[in-house]
N, CA, C and O atoms as a CHARMM CRD file, in Angstrom:
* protein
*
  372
    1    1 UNK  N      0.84000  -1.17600   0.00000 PROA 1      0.00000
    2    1 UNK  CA     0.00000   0.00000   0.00000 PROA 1      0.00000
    3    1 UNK  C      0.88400   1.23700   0.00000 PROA 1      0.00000
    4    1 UNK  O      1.63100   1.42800   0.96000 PROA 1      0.00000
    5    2 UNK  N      0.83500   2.27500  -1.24200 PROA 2      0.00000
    6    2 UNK  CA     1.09900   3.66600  -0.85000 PROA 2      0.00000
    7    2 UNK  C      0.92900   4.28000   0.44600 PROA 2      0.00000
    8    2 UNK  O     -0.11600   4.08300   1.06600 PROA 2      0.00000
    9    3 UNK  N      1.74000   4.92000   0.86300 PROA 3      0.00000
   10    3 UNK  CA     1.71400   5.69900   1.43800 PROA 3      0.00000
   11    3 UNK  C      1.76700   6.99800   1.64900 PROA 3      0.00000
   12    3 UNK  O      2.88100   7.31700   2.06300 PROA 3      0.00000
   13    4 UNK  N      0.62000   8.39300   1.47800 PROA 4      0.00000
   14    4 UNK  CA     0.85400   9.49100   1.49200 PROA 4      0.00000
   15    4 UNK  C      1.39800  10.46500   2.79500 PROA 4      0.00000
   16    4 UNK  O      0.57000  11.11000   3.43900 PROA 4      0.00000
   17    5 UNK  N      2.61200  10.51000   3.07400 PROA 5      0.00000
   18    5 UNK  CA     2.50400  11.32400   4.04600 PROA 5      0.00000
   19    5 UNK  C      1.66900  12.91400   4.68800 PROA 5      0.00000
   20    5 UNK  O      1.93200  13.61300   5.66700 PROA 5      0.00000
   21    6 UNK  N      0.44100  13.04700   3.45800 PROA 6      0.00000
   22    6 UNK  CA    -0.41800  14.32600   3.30700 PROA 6      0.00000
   23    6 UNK  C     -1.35700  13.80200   4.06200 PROA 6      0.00000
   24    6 UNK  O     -1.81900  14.54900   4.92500 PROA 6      0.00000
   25    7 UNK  N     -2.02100  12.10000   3.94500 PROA 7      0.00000
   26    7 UNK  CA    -2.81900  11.50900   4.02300 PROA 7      0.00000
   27    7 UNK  C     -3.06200  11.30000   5.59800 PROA 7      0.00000
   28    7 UNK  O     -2.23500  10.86000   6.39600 PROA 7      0.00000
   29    8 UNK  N     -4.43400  11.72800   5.88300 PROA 8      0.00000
   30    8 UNK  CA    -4.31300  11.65600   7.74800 PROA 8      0.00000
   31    8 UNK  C     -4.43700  10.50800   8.20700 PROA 8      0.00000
   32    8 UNK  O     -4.44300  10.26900   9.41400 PROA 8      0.00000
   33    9 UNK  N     -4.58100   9.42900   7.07300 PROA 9      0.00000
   34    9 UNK  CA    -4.61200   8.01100   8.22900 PROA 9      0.00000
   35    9 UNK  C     -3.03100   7.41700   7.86900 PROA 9      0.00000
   36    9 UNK  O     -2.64700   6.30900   8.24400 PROA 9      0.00000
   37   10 UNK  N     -2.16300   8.41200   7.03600 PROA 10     0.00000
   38   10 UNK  CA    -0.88500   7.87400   7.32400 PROA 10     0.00000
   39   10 UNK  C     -0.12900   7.02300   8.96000 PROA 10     0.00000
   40   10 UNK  O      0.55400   6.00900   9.10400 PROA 10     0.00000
   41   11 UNK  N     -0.64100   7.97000   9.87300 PROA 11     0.00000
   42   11 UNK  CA     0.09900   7.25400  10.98400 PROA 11     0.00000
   43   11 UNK  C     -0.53500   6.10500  11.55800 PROA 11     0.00000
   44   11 UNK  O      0.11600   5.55500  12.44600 PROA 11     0.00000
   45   12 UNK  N     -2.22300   5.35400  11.11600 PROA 12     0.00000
   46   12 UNK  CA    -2.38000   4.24600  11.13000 PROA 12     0.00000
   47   12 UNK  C     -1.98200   3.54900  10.46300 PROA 12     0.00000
   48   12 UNK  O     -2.12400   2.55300  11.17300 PROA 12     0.00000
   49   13 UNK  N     -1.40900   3.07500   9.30300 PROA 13     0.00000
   50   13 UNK  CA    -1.01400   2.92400   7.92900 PROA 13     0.00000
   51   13 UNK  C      0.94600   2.25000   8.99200 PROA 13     0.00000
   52   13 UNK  O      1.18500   1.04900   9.12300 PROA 13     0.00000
   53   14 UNK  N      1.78200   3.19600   9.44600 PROA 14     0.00000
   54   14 UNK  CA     3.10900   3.37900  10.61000 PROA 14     0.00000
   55   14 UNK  C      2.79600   2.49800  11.61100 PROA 14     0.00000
   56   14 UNK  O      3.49500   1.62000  12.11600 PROA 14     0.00000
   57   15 UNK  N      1.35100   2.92400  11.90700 PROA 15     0.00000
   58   15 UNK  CA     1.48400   2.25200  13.59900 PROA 15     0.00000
   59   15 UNK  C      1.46100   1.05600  13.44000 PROA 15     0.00000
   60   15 UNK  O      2.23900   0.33500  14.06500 PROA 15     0.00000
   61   16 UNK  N      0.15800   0.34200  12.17200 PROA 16     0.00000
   62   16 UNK  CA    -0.36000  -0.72700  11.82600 PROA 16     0.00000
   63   16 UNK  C      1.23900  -1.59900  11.34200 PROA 16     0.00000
   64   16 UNK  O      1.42400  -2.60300  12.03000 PROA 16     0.00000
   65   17 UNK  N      2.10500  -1.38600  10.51600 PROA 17     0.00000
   66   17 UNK  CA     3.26300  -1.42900   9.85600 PROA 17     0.00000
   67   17 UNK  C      3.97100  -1.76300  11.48600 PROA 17     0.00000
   68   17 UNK  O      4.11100  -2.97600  11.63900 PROA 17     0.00000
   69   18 UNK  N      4.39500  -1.00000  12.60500 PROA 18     0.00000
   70   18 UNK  CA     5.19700  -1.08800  13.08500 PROA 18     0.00000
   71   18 UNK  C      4.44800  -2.32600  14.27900 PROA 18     0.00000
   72   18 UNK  O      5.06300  -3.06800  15.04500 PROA 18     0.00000
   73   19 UNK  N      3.55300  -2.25400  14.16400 PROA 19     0.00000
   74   19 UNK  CA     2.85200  -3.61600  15.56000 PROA 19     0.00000
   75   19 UNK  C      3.41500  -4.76800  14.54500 PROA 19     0.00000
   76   19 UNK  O      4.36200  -5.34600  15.07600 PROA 19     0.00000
   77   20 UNK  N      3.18800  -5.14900  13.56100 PROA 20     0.00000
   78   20 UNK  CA     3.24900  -6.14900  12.69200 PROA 20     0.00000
   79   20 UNK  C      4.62200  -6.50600  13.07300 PROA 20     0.00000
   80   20 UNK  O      4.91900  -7.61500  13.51700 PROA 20     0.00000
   81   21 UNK  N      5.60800  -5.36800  12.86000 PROA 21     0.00000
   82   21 UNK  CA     6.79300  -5.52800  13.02100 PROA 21     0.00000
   83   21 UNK  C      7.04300  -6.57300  13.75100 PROA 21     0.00000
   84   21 UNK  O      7.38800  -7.68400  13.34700 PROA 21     0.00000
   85   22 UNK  N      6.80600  -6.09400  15.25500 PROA 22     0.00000
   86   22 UNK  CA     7.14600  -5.95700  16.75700 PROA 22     0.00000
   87   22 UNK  C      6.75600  -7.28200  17.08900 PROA 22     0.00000
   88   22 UNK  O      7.48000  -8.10400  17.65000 PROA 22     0.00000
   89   23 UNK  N      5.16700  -7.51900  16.58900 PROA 23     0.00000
   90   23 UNK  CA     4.57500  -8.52200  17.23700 PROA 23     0.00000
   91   23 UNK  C      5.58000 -10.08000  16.78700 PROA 23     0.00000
   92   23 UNK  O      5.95700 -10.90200  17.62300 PROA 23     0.00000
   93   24 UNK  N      5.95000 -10.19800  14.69300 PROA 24     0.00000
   94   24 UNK  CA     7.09100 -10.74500  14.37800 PROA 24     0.00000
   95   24 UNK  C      8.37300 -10.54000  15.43100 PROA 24     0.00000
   96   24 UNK  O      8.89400 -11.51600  15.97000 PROA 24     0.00000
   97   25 UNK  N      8.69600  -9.57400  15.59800 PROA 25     0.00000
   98   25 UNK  CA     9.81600  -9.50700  16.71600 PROA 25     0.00000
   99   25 UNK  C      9.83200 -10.35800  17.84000 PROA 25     0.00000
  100   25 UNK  O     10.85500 -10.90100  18.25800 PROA 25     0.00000
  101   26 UNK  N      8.39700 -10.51400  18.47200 PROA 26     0.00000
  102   26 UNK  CA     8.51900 -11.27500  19.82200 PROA 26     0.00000
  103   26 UNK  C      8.07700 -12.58800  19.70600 PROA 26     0.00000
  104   26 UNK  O      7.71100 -13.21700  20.69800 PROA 26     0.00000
  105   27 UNK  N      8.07600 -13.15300  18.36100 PROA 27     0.00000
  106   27 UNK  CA     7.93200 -14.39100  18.20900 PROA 27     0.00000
  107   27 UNK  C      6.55300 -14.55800  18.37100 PROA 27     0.00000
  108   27 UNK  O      6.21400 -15.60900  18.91400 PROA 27     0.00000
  109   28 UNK  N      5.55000 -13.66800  17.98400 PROA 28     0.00000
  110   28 UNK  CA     3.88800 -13.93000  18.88200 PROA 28     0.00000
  111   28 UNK  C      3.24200 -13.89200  17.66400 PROA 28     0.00000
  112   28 UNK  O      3.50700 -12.97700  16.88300 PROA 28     0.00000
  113   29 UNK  N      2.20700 -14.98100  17.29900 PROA 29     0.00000
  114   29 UNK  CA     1.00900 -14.59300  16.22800 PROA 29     0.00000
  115   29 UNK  C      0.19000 -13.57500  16.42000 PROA 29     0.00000
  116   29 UNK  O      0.35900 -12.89800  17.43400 PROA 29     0.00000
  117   30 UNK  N     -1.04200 -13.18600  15.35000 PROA 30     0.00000
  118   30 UNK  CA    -1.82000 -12.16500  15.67300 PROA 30     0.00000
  119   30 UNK  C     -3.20000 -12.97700  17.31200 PROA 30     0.00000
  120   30 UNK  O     -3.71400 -12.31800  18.21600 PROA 30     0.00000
  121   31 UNK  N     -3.29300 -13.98700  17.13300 PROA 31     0.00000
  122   31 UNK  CA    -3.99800 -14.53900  18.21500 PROA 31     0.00000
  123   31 UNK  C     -3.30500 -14.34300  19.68600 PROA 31     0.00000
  124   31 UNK  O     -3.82500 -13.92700  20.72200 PROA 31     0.00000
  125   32 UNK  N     -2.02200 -14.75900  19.45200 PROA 32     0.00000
  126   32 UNK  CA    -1.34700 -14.91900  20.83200 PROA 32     0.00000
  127   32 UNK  C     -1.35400 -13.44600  21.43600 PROA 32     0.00000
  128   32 UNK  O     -1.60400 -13.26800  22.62900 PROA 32     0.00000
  129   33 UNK  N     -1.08600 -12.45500  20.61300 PROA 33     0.00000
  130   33 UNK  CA    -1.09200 -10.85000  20.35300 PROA 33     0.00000
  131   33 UNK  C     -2.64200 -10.36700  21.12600 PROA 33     0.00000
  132   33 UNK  O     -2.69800  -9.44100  21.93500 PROA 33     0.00000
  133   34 UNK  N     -3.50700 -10.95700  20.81900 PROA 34     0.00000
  134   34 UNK  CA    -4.80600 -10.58100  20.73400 PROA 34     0.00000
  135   34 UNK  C     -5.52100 -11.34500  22.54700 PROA 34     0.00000
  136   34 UNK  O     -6.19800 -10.81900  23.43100 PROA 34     0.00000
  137   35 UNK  N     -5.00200 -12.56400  22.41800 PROA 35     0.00000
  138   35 UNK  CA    -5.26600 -12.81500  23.67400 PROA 35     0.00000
  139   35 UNK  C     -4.62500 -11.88900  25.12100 PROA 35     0.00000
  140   35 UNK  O     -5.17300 -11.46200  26.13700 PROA 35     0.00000
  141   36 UNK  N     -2.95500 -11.84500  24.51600 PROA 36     0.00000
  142   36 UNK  CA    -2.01800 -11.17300  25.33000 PROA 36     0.00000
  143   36 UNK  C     -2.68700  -9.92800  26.02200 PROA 36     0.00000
  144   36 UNK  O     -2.52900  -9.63400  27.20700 PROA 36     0.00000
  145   37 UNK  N     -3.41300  -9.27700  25.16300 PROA 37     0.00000
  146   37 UNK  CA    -4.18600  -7.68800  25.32300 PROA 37     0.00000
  147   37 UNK  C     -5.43000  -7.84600  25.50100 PROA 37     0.00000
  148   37 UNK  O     -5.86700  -6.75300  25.86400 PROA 37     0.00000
  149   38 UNK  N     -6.50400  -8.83200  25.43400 PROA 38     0.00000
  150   38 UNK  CA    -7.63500  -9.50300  25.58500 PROA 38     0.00000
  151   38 UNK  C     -8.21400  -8.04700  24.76600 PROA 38     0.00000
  152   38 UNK  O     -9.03500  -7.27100  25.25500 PROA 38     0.00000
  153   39 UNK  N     -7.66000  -7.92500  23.61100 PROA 39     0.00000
  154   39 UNK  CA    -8.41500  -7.79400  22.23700 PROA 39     0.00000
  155   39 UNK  C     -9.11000  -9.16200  21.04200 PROA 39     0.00000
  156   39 UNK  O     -8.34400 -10.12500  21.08500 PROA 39     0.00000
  157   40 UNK  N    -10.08000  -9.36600  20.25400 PROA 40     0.00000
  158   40 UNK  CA    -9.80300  -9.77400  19.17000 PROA 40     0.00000
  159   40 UNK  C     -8.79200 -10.15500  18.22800 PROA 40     0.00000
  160   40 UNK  O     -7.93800  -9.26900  18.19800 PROA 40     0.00000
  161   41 UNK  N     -8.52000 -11.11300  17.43500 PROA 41     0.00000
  162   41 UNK  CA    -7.53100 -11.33900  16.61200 PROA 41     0.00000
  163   41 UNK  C     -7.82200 -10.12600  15.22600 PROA 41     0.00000
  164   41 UNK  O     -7.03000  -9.45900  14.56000 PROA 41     0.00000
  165   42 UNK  N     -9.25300 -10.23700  15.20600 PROA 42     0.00000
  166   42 UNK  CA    -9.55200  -9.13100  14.08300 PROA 42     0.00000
  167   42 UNK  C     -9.40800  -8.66100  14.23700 PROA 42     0.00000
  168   42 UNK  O     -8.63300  -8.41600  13.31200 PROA 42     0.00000
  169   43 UNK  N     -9.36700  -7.50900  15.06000 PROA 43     0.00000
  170   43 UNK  CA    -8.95200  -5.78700  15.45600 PROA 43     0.00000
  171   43 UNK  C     -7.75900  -5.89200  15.27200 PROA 43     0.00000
  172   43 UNK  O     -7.15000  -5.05800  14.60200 PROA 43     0.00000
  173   44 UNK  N     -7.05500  -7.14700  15.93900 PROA 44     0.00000
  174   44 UNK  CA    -5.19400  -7.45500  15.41500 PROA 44     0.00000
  175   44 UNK  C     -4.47500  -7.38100  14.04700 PROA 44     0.00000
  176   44 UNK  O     -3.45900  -6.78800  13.68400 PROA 44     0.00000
  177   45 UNK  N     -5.30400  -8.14100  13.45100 PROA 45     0.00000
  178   45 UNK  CA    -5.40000  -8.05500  11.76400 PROA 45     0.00000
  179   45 UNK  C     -5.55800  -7.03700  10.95300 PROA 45     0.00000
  180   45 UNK  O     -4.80500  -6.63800  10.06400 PROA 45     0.00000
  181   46 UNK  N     -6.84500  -6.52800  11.39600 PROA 46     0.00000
  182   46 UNK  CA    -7.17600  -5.27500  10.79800 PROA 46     0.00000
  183   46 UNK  C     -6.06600  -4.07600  10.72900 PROA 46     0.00000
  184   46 UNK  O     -5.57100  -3.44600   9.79400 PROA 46     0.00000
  185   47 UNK  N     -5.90400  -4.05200  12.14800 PROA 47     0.00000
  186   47 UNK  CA    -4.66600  -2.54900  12.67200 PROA 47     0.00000
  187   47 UNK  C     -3.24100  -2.91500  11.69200 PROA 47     0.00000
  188   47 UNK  O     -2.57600  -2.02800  11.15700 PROA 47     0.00000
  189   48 UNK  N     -2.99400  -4.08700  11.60300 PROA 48     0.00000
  190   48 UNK  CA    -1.72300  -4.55400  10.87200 PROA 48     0.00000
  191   48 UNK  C     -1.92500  -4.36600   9.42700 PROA 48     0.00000
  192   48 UNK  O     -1.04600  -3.85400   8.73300 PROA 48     0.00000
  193   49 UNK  N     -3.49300  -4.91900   8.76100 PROA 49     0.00000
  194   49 UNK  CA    -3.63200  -4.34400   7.46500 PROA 49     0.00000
  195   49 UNK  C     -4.12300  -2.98600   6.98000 PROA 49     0.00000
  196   49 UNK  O     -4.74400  -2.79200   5.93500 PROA 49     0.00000
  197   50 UNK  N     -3.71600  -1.95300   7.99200 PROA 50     0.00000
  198   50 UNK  CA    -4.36800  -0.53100   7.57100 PROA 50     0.00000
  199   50 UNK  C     -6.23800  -0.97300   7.26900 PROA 50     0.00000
  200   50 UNK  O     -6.83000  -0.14400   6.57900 PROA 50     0.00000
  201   51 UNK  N     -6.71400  -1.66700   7.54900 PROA 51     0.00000
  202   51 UNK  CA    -7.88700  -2.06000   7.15400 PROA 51     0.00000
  203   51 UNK  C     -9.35800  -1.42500   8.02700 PROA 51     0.00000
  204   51 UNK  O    -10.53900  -1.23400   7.73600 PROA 51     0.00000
  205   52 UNK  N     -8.21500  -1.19600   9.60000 PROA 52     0.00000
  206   52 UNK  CA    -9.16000  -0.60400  10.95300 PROA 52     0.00000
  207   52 UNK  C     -8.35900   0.76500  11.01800 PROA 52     0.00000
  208   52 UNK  O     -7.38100   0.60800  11.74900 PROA 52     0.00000
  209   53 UNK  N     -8.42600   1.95200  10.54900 PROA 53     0.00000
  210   53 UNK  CA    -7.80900   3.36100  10.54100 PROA 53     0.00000
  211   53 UNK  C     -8.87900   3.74000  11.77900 PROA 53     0.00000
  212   53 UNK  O     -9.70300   4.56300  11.38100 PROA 53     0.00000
  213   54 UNK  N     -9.05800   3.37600  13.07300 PROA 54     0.00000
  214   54 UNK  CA    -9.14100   4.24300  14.01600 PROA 54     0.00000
  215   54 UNK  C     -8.99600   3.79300  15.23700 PROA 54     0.00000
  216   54 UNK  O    -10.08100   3.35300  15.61700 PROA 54     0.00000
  217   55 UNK  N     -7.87400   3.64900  16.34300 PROA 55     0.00000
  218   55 UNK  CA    -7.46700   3.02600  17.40900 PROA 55     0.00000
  219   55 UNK  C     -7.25200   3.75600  18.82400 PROA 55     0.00000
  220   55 UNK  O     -6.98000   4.89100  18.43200 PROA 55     0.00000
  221   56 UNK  N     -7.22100   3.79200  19.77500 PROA 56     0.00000
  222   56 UNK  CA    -7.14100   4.72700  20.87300 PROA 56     0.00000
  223   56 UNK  C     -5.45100   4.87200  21.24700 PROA 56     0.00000
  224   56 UNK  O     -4.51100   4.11100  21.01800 PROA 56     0.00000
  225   57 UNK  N     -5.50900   5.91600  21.77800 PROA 57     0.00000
  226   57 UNK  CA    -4.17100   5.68100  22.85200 PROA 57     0.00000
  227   57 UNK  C     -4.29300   5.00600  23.88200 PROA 57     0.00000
  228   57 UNK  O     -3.23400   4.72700  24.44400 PROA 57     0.00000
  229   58 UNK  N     -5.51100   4.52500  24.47400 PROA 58     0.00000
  230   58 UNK  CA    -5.01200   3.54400  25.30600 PROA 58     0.00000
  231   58 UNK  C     -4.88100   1.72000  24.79800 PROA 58     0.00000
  232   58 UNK  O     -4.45000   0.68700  25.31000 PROA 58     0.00000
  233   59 UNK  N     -5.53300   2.12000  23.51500 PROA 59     0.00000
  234   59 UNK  CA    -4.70700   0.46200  23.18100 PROA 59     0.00000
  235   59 UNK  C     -3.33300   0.58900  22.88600 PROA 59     0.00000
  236   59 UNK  O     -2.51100  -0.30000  23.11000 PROA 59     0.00000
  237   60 UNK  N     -3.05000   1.81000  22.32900 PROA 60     0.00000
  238   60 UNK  CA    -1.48900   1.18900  22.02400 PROA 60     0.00000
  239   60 UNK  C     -0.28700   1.50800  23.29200 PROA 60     0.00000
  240   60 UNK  O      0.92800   1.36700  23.14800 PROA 60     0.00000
  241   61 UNK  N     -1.10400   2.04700  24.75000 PROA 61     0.00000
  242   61 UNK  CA    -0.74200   1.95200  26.09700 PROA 61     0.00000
  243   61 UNK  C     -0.29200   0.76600  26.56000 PROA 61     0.00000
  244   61 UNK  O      0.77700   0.36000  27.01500 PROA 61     0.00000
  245   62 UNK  N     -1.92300   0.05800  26.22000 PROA 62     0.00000
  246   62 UNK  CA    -1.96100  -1.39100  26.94400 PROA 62     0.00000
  247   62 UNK  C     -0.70500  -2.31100  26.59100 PROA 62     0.00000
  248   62 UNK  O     -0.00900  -2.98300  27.35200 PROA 62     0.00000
  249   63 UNK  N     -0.58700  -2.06300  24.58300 PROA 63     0.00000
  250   63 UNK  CA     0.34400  -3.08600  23.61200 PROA 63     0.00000
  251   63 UNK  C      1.08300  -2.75600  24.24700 PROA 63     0.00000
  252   63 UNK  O      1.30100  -3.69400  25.01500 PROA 63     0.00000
  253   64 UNK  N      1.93100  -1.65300  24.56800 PROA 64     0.00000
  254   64 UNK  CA     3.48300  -1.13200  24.77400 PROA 64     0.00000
  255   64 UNK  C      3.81900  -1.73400  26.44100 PROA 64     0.00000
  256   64 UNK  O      4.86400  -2.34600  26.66400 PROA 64     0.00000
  257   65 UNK  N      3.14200  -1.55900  27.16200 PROA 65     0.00000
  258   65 UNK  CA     3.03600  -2.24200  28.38000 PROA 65     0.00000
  259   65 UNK  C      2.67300  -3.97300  28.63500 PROA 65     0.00000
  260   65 UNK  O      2.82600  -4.66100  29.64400 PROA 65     0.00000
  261   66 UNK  N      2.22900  -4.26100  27.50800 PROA 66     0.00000
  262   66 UNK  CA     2.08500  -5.81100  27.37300 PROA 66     0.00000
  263   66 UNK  C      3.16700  -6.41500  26.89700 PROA 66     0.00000
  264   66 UNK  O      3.34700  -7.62800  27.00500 PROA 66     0.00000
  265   67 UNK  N      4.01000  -5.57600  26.30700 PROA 67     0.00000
  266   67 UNK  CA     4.80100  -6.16900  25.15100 PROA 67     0.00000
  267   67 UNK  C      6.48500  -5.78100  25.52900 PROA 67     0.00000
  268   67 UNK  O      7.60900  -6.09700  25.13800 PROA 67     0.00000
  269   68 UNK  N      5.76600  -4.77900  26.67300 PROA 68     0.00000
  270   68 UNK  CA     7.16000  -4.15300  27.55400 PROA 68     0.00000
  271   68 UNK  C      8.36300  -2.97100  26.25400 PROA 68     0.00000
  272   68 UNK  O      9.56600  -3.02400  26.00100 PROA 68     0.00000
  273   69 UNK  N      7.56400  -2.31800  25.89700 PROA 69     0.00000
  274   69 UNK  CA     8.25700  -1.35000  24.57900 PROA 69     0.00000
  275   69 UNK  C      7.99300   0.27600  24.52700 PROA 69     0.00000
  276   69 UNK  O      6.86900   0.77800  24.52900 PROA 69     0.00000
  277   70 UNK  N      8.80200   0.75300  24.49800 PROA 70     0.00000
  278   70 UNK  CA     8.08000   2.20400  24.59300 PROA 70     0.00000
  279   70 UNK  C      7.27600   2.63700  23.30000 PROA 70     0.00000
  280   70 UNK  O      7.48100   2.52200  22.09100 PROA 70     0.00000
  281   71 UNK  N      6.34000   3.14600  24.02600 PROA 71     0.00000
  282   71 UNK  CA     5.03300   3.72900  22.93800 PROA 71     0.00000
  283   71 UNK  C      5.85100   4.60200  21.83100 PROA 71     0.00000
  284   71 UNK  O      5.12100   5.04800  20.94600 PROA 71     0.00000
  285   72 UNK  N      7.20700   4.92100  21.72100 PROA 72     0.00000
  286   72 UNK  CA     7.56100   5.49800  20.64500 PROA 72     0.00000
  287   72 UNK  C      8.00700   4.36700  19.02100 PROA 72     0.00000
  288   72 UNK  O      8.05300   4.74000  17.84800 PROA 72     0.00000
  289   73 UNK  N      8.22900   3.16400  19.51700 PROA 73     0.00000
  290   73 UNK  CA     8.44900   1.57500  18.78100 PROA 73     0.00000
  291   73 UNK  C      7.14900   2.37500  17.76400 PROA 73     0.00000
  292   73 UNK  O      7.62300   2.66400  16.66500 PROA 73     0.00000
  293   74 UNK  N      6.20500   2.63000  17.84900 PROA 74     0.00000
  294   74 UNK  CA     5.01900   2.18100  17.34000 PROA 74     0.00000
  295   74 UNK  C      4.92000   3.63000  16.35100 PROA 74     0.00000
  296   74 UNK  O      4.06200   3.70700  15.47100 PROA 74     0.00000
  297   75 UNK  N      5.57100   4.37500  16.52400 PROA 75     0.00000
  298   75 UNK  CA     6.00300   5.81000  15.16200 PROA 75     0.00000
  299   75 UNK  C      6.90900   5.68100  14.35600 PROA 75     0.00000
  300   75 UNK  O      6.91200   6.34400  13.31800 PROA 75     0.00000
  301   76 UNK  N      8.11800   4.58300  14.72500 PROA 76     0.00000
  302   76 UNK  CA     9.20400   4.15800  14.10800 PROA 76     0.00000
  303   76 UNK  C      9.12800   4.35100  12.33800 PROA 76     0.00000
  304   76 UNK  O      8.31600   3.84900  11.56100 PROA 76     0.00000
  305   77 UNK  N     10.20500   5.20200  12.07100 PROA 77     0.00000
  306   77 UNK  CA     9.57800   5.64100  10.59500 PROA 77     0.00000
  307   77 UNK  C      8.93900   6.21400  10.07600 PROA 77     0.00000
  308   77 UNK  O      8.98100   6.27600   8.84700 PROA 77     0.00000
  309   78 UNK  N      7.94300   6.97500  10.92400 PROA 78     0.00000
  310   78 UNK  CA     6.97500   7.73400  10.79900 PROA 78     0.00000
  311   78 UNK  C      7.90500   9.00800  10.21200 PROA 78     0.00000
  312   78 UNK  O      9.00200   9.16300  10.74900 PROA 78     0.00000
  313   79 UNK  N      7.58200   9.76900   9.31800 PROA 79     0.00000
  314   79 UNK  CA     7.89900  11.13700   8.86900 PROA 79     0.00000
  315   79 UNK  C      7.44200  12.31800   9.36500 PROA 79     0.00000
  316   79 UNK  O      7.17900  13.18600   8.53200 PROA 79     0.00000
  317   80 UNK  N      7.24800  12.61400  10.75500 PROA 80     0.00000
  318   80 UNK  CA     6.39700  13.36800  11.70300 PROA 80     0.00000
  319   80 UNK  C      7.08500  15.21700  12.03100 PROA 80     0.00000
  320   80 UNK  O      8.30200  15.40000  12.01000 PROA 80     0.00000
  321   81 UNK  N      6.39200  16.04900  12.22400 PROA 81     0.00000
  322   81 UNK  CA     6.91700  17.07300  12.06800 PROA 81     0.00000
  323   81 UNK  C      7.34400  17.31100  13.13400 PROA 81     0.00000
  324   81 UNK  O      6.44500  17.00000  13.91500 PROA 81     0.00000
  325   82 UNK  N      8.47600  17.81100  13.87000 PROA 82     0.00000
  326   82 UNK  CA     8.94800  17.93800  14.88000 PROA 82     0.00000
  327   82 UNK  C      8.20200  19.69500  15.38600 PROA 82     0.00000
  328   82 UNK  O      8.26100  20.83300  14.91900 PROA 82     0.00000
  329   83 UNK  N      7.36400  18.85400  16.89600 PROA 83     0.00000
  330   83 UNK  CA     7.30700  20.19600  17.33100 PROA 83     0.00000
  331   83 UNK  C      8.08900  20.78100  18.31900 PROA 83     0.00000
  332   83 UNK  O      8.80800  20.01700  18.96300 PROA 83     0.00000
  333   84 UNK  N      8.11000  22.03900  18.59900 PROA 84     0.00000
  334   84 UNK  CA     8.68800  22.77000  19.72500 PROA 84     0.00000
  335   84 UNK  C      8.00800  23.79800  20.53400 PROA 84     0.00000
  336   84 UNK  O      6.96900  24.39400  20.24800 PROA 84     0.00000
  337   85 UNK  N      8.70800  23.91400  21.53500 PROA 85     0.00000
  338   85 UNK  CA     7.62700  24.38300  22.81300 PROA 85     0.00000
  339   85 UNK  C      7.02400  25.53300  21.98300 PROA 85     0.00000
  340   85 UNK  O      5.80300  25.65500  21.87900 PROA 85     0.00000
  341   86 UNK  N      7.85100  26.33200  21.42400 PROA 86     0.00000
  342   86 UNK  CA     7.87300  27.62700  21.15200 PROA 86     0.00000
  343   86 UNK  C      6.56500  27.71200  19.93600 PROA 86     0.00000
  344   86 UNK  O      6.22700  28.73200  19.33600 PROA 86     0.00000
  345   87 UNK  N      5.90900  26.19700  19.77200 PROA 87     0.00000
  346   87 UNK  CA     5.16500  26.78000  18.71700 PROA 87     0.00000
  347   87 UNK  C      3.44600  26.54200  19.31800 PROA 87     0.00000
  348   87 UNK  O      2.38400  26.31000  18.73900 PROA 87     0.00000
  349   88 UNK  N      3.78900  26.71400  20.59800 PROA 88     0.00000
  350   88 UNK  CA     2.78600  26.59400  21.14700 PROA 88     0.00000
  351   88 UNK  C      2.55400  27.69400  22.28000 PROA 88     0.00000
  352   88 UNK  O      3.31800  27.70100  23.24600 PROA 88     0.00000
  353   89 UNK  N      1.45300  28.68100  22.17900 PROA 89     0.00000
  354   89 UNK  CA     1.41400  29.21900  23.64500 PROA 89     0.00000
  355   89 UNK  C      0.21900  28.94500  24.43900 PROA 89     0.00000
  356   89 UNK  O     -0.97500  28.79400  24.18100 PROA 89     0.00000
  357   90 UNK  N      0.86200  28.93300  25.37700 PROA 90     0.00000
  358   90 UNK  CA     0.24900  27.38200  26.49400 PROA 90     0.00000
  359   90 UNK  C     -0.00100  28.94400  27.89900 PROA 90     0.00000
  360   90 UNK  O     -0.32100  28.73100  29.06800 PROA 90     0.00000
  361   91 UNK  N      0.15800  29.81000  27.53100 PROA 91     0.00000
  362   91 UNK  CA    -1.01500  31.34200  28.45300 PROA 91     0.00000
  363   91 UNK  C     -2.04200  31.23700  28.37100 PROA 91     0.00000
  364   91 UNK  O     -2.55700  30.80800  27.33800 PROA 91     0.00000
  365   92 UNK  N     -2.71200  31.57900  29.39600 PROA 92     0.00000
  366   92 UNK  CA    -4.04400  31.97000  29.58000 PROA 92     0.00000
  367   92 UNK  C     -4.31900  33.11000  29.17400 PROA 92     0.00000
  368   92 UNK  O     -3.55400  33.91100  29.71000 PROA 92     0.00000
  369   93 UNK  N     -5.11600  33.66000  28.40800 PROA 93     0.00000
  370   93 UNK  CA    -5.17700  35.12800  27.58200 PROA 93     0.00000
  371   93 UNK  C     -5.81200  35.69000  28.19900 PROA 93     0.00000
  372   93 UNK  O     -6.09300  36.85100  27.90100 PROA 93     0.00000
């Protein structure tokens, strides 16, 4: 699958890409994956085939803490714009 980095479900498209990775990494199927997090194997599948473009932060809390990885594993590659404090003002007006 293309990938547009313009495209806003690009970073499901990364995240989905980088669980796949990871989960290969730890030697775990999408079931063993799915039980591990007492998710579905489908929601497992799906997120890995860009197929489910909408996931919480606290599932990919739970994965990173199940799987013992920091929640940054899961942007790996991502082409993301770097922010800085300065582009934010965080005053009360």
């Amino acid at each position: 699958m293309a990938i547009n980095e313009n495209d806003n479900k690009y970073i499901y498209v990364i995240v989905g890409q980088n669980i796949r990775r990871i989960r290969k990494e730890k030697h775990l199927t999408q079931l063993q994956l799915a039980e591990l997090i007492r998710y579905s194997e489908g929601t497992i599948a799906n997120i890995e085939n860009s197929s489910f473009q909408t996931f919480s932060l606290e599932f990919l809390y739970i994965l990173a803490k199940k799987l013992n990885i920091s929640m940054n594993e899961f942007f790996y590659g991502a082409n993301l714009p770097v922010v800085n404090d300065e582009d934010f003002d965080l005053s009360d007006k």
